[in-house]
VEXZA-342882 format. One record per residue: residue in one letter; x, y, z of N, C-alpha, C in turn. Coordinates in steps of 0.02 Angstrom, whole numbers, plus 32768, in hexadecimal, padded with zeros to 4 digits. Layout:
N
AXYZXYZXYZ;...
end
This chain:
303
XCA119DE7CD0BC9CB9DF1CCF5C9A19DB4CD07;XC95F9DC0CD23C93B9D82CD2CC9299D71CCF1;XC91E9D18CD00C8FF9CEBCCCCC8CC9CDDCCC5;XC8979D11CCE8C8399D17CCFBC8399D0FCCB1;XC8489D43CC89C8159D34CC3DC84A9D1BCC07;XC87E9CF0CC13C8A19CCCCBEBC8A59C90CBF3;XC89F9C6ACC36C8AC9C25CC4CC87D9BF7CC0E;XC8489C14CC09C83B9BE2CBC1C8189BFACB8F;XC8289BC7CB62C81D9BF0CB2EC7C69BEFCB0F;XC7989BD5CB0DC75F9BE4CB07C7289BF7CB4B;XC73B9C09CB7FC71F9C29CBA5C7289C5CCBE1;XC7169C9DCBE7C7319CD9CBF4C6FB9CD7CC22;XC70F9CE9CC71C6D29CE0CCBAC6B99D24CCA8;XC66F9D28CCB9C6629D78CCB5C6729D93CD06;XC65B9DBCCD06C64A9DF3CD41C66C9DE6CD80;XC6BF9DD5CD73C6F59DB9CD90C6F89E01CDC3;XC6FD9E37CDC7C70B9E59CE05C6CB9E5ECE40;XC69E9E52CDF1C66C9E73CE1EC6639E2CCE62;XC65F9DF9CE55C66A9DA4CE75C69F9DADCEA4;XC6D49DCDCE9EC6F69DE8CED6C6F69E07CEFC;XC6C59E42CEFBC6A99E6BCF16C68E9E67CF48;XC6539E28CF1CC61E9E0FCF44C6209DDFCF74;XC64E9DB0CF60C6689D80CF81C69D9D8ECFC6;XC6C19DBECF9DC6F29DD3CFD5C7159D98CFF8;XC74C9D7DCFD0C75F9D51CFE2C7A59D58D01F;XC7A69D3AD062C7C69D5ED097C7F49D0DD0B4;XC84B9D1ED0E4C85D9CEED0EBC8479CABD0FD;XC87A9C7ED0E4C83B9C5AD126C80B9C41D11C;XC7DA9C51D0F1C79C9C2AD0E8C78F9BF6D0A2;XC75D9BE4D0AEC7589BAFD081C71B9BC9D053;XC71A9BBAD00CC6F49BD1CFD9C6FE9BA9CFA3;XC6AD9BA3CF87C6839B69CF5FC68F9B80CF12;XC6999B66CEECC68B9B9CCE9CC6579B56CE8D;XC61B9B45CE7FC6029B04CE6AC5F49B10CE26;XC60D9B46CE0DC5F89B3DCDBAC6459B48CDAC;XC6789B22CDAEC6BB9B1DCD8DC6CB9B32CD4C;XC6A89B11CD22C6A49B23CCDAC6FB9B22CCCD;XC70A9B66CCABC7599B62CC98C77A9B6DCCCC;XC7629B7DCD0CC7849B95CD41C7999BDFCD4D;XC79C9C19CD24C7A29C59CD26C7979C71CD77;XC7539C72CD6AC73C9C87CDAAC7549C5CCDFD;XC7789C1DCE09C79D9C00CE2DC7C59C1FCE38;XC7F89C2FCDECC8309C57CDF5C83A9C95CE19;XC7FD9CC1CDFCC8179CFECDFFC7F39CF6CE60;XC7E99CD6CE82C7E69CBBCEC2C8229CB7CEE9;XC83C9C92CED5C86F9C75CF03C8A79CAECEF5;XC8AF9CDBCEACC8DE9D0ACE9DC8D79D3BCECF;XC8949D54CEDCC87F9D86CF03C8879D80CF5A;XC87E9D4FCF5EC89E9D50CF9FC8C39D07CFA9;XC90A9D15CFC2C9399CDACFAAC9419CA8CFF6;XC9009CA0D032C9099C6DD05DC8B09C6AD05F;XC8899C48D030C84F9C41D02BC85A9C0CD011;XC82C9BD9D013C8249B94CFEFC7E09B93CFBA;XC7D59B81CF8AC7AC9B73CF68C7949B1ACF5E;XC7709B06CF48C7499AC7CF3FC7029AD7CF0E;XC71C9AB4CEDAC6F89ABCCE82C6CC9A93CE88;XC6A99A96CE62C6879A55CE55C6619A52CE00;XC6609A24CDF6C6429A26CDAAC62899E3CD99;XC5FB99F2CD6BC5D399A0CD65C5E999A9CD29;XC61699B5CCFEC62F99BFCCB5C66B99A0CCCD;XC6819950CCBDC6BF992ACCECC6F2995ECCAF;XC6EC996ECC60C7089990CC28C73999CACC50;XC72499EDCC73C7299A18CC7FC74B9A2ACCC9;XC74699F5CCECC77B99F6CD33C7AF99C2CD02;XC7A799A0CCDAC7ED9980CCBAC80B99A0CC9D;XC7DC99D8CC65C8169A0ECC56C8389A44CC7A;XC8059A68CC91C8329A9DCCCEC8419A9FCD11;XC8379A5FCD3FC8439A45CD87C8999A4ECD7D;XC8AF9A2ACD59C9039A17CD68C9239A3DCD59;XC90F9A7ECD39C9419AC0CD42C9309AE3CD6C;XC9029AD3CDA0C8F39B03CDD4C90C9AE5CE13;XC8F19A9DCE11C92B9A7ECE3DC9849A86CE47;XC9959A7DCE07C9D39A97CE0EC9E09ACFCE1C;XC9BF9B0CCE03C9C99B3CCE26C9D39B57CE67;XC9969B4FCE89C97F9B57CECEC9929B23CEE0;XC9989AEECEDEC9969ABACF0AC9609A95CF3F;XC9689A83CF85C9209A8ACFA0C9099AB7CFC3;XC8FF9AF9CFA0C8D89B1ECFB2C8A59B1ECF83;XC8A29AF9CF46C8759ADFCF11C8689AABCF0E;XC80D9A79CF01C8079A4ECF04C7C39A43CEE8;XC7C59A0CCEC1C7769A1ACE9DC74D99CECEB6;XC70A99CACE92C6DB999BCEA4C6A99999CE62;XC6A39952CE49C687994ECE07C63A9933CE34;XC60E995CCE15C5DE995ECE2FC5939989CE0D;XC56A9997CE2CC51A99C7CE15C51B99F9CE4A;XC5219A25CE58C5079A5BCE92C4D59A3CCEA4;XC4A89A3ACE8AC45D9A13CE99C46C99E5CEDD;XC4A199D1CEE8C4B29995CF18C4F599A3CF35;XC4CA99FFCF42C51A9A12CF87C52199FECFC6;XC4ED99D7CFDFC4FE99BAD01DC5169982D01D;XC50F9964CFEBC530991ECFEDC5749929CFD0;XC595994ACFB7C5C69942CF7BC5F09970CFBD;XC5DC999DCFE0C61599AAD033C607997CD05C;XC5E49961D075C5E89931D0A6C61A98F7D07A;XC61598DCD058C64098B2D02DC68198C4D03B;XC68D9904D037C6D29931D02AC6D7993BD088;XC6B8992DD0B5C6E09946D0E9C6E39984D0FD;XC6A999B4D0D7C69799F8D0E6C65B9A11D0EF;XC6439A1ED13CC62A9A33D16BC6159A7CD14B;XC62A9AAFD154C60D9AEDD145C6519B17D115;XC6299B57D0E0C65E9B79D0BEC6589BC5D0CE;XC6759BEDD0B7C6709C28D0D3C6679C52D09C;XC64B9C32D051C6449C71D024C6359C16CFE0;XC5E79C44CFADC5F79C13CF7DC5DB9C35CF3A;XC5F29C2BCF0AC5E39C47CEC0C5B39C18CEB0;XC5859C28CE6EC5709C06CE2EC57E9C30CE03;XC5979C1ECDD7C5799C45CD96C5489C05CD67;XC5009C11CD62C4EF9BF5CD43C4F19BE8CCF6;XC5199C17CCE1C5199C0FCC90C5499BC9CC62;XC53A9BBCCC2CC55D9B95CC08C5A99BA8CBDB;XC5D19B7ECBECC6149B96CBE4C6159B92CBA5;XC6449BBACB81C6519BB9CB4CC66A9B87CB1B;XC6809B59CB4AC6AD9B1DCB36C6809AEFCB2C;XC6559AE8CB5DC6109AB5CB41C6059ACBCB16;XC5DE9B21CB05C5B99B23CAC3C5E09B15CA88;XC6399B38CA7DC63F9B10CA44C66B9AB9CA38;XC6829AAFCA80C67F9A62CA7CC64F9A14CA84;XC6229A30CABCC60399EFCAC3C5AB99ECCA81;XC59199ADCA8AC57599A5CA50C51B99CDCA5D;XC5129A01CA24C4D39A05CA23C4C39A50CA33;XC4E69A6DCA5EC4E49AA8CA72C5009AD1CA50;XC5259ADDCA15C5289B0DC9F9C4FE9B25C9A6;XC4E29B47C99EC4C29B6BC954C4D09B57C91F;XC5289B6AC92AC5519B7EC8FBC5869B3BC8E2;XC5709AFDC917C5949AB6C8FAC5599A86C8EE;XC5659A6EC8C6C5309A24C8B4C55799EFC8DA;XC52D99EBC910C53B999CC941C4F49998C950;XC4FE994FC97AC4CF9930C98CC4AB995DC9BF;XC4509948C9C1C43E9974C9E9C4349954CA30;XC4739960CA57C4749940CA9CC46A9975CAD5;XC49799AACAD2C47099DBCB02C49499CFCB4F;XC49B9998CB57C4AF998CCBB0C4ED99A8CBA3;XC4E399CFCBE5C54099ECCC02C5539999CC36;XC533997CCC40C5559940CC70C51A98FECC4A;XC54D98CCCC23C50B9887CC05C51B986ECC4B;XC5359864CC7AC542983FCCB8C518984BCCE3;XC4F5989BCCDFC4B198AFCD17C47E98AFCD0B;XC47598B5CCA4C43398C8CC78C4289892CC52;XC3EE9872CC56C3FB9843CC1DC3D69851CBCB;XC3819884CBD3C35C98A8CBA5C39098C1CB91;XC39298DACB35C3B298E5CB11C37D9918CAEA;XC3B49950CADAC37C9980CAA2C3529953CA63;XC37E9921CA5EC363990ACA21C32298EACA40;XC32198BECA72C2DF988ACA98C2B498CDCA84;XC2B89900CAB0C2739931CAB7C265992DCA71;XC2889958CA40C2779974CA01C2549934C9EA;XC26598FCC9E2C25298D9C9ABC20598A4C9DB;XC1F498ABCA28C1C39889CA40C1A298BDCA5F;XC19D98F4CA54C1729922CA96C139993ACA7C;XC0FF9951CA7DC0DC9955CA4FC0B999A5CA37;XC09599CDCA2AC0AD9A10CA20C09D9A3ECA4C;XC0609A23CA83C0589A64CAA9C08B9A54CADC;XC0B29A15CAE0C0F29A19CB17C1249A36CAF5;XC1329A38CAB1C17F9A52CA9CC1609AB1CA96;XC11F9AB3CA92C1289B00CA8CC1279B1ECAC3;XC0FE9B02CAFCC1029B11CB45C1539B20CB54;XC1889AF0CB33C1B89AF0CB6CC1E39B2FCB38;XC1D19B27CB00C20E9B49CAD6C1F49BAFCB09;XC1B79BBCCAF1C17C9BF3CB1DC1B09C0CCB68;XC1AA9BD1CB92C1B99BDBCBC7C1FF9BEBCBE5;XC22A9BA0CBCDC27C9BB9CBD2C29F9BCCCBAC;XC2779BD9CB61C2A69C14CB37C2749C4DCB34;XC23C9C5FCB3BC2299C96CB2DC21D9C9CCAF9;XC2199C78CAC0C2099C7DCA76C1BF9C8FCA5B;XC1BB9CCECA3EC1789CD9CA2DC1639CADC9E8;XC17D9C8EC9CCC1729C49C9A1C16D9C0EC9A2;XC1619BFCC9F5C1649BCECA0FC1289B96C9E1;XC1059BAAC9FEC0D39B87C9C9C0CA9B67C984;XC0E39B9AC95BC0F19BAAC919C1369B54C907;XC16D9B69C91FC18F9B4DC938C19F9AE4C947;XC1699AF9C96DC1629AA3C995C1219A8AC961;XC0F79AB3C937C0C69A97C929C0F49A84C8D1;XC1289A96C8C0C1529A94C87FC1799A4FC895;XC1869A4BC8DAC1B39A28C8F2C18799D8C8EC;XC16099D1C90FC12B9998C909C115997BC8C1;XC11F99C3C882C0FB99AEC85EC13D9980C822;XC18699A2C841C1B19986C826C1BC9946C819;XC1C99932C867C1F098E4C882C1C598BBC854;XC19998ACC841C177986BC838C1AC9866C7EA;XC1C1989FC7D8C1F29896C7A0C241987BC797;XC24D98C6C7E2C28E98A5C7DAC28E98C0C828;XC2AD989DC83FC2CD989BC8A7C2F798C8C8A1;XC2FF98EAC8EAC32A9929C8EBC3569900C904;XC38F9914C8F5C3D598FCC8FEC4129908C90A;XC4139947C8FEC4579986C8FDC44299C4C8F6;XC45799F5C930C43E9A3FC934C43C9A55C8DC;XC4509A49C89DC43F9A5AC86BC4049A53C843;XC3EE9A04C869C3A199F1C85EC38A9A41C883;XC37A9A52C8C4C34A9A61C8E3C34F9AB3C8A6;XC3929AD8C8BEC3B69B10C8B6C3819B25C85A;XC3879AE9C838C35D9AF8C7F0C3269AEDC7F7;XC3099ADDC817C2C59AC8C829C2AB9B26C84C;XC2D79B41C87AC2B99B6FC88FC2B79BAFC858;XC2FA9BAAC835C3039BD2C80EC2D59BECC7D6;XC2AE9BA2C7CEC2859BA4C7A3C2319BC9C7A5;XC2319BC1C804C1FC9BD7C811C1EF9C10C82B;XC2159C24C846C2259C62C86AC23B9CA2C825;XC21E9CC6C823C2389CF1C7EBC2739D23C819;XC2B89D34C7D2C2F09D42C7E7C2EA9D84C817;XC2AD9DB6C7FBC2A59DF0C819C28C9DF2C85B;XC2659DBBC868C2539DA1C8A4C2889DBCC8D9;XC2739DDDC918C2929DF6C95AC2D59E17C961;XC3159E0AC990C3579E1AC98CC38A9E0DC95E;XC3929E38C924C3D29E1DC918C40E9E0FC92E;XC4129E22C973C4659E05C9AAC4559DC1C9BC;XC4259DAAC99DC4209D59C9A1C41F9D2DC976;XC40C9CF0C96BC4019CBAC932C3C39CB0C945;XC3969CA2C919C34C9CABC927C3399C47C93F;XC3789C1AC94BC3639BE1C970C37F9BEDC9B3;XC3B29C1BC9C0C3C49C29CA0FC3859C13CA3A;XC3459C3ACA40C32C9C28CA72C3109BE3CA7A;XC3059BB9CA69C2F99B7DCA56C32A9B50CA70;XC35F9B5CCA43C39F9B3FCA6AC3A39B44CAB3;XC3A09B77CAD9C3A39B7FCB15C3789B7BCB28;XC32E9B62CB1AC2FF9B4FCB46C3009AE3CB48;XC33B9AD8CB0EC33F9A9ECB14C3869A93CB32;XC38C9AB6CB38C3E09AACCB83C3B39AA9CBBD;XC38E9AE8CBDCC3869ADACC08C3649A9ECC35;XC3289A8ECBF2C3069A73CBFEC32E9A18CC0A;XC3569A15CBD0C38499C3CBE5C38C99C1CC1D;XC3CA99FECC38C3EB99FECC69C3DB9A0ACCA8;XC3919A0CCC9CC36F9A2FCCE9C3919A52CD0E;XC3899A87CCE3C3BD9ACDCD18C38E9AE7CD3C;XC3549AF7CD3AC3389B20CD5DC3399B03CDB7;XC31A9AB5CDA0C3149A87CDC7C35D9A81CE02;XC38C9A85CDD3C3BD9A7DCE02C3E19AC7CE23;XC3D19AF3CE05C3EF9B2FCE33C3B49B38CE6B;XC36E9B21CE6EC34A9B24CE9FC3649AE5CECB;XC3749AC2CEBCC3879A84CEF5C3C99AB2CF13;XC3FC9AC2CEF0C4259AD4CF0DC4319B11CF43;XC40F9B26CF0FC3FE9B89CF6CC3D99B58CFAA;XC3AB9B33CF8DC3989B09CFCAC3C59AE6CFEC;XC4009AE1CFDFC42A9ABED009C4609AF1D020;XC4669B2CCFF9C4AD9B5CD029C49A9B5DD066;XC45B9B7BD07DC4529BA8D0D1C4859B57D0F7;XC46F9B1CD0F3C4989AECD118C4E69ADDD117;XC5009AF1D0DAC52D9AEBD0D1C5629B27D0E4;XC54B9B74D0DEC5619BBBD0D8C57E9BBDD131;XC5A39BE0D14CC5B09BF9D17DC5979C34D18F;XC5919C44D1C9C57D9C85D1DCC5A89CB9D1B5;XC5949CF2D1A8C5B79D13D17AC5CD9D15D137;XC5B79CD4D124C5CA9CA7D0EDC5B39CD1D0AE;XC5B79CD9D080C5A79D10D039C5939CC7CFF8;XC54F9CD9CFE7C5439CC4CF9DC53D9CF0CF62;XC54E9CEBCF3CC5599D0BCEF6C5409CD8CEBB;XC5149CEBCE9AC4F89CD4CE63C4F89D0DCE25;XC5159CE0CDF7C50C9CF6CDACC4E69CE8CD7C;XC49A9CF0CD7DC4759CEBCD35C46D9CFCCCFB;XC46E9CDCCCCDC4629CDECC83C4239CF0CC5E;XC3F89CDECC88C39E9CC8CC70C3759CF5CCA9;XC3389D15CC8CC30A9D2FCCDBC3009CF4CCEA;XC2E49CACCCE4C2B39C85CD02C3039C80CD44;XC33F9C71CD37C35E9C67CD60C36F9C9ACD92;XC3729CD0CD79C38B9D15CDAAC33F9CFFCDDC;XC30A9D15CDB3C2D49D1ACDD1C2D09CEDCE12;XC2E29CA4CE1BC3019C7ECE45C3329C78CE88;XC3599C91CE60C3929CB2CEA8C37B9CFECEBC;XC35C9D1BCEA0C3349D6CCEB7C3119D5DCEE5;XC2DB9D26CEDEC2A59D03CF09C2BB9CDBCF3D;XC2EF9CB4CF40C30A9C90CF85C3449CBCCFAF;XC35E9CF1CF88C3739D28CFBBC3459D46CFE3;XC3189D81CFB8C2D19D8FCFCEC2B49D67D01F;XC2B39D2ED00BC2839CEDD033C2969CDDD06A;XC2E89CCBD06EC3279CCFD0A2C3109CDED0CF;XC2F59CFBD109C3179D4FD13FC35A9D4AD162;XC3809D01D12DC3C69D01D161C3FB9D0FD143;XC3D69D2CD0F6C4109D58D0D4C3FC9D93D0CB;XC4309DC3D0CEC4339DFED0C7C4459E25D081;XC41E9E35D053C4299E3DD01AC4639E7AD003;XC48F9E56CFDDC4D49E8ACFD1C4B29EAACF92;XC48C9E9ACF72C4889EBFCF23C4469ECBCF2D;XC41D9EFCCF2AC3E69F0BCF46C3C59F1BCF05;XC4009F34CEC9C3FB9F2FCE7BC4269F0BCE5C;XC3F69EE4CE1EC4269E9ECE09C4629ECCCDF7;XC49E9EA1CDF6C4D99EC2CDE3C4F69EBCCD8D;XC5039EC0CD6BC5049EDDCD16C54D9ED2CD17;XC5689EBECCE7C5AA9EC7CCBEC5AC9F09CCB1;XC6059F2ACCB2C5E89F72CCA4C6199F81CC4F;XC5FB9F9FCC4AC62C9FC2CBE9C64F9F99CBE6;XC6969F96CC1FC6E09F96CBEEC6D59F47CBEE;XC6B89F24CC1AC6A69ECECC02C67F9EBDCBD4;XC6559EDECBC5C61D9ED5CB95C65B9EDBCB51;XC6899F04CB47C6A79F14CB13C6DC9EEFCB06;XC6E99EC1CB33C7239E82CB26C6E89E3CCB24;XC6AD9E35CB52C6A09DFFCB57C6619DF4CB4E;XC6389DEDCB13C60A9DE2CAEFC5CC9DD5CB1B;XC5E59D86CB3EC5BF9D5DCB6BC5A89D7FCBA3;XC5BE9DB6CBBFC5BD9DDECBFDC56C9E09CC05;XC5519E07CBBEC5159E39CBB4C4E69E1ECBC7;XC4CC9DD7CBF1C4979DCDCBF8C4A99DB6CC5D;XC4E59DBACC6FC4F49DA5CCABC4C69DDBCCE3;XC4AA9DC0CD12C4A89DD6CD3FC4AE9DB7CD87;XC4D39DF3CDABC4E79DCDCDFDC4C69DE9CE39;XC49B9DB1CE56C4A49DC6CE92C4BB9DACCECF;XC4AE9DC3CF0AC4E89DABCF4AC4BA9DABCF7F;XC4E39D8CCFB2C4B79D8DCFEDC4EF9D83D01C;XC4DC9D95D06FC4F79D91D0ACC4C49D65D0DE;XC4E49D24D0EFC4CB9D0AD122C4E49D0FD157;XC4A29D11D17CC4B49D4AD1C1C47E9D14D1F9;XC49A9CF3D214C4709CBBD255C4609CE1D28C;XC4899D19D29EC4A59D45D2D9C4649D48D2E6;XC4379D72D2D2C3F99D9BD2B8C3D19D80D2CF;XC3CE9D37D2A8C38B9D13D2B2C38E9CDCD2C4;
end
């Protein structure tokens, strides 16, 4: 039996066939996973076709220390990772001695293991409000914004990268707080929203600080920022024929890789409709309901 959705234990890859599919991983070639995370999606790579090489990369050093050395041992070198930012794929292969690849993943979403191990990112633990998936690449901290930003910047951003129709409401409670007491631990913020946001307020398949939270991930970690640096760097790096596959979490991000496929004319679009998790994943894997993938074919021949 494969070890795709057992190899670890707080994070399960979504839309694992469909990434195979898309990717189509073939002998012989060489292929990127730059969002490593627990490695799932590495795995179920190199399982699927057994003379392909993979090369990880992760700016979470947590996370190639925990799951790099059972994949190494496994595979051996036909596996090999790189602690690093996508943001800075041309430098982090030239470093490595690699010229061109023939197929590369993202999944942009946040692993499970960050949200309930590292500090700040989860709801449901009182830690500090830090927020960075890498302190080595980020140095702004959820807490800096919350406790110095002032309200039409914290409602602008909460508005924009969470989508929160309380945005306002929200950042203007938030401002009126601190001069009392400094936010300090997602429990500060988490009661603070609770308080303002009434319970009936929007989705109940959520926590009514979710969006907030995730407009202050993104915003630390400059994700948006860095999955646009990074599509800007595949066409140089990709081979003719070469396949990208992206997994989004968020529209502002789909919306992103939709638009630099689109923009391309030297890819050839494989998903012409975003691609969806279907039932029987949705019914093992919670996280799977907001994924969407799409793909592309670079094609030089053409043009």
């Amino acid at each position: 039996m494969s070890k795709i959705l057992s190899s670890t234990v707080y994070h399960t890859p979504v839309l694992v066939q469909e990434v195979l599919e898309y990717l189509d991983p073939q002998p012989n070639k060489l292929y990127l996973d730059v969002t490593f995370g627990g490695g799932g999606h590495t795995r179920a790579i190199l399982e699927r076709e057994p003379n392909c090489q993979v090369v990880a990369i992760d700016w979470d050093l947590n996370s190639i220390e925990k799951n790099g050395p059972e994949l190494e041992a496994e595979f051996g070198d036909r596996f090999s990772f790189l602690w690093g930012n996508f943001s800075y794929l041309n430098k982090l292969l030239k470093k490595a001695g690699i010229d061109k690849v023939d197929g590369i993943l993202a999944d942009f979403g946040t692993s499970q293991f960050q949200i309930k191990e590292a500090a700040g990112f989860s709801i449901f633990n009182d830690t500090p409000l830090d927020m960075r998936m890498s302190p080595s690449f980020n140095k702004i901290t959820a807490k800096h914004v919350l406790n110095t930003y002032d309200e039409q910047r914290l409602a602008d951003l909460f508005m924009y990268l969470g989508e929160e129709r309380h945005a306002r409401k929200i950042a203007r409670a938030i401002v009126a707080e601190r001069p009392r007491h400094k936010f300090r631990t997602t429990g500060d913020l988490v009661a603070l929203i609770e308080k303002v946001v009434p319970a009936s307020s929007g989705s109940r398949k959520i926590h009514r600080a979710t969006k907030v939270f995730q407009a202050l991930r993104i915003y630390v970690n400059q994700e948006l920022e860095n999955i646009e640096a990074f599509l800007k760097a595949v066409p140089s790096v990709l081979d003719n024929q070469g396949r990208l596959v992206c997994i989004s979490f968020h529209s502002l991000e789909d919306r992103i890789v939709k638009q630099f496929l689109k923009a391309d004319n030297r890819f050839e679009i494989l998903t012409p409709k975003v691609v969806t998790a279907q039932a029987a994943e949705l019914a093992v894997n919670h996280a799977a309901r907001s994924a969407k993938l799409r793909a592309g074919l670079f094609n030089l021949v053409n043009n």
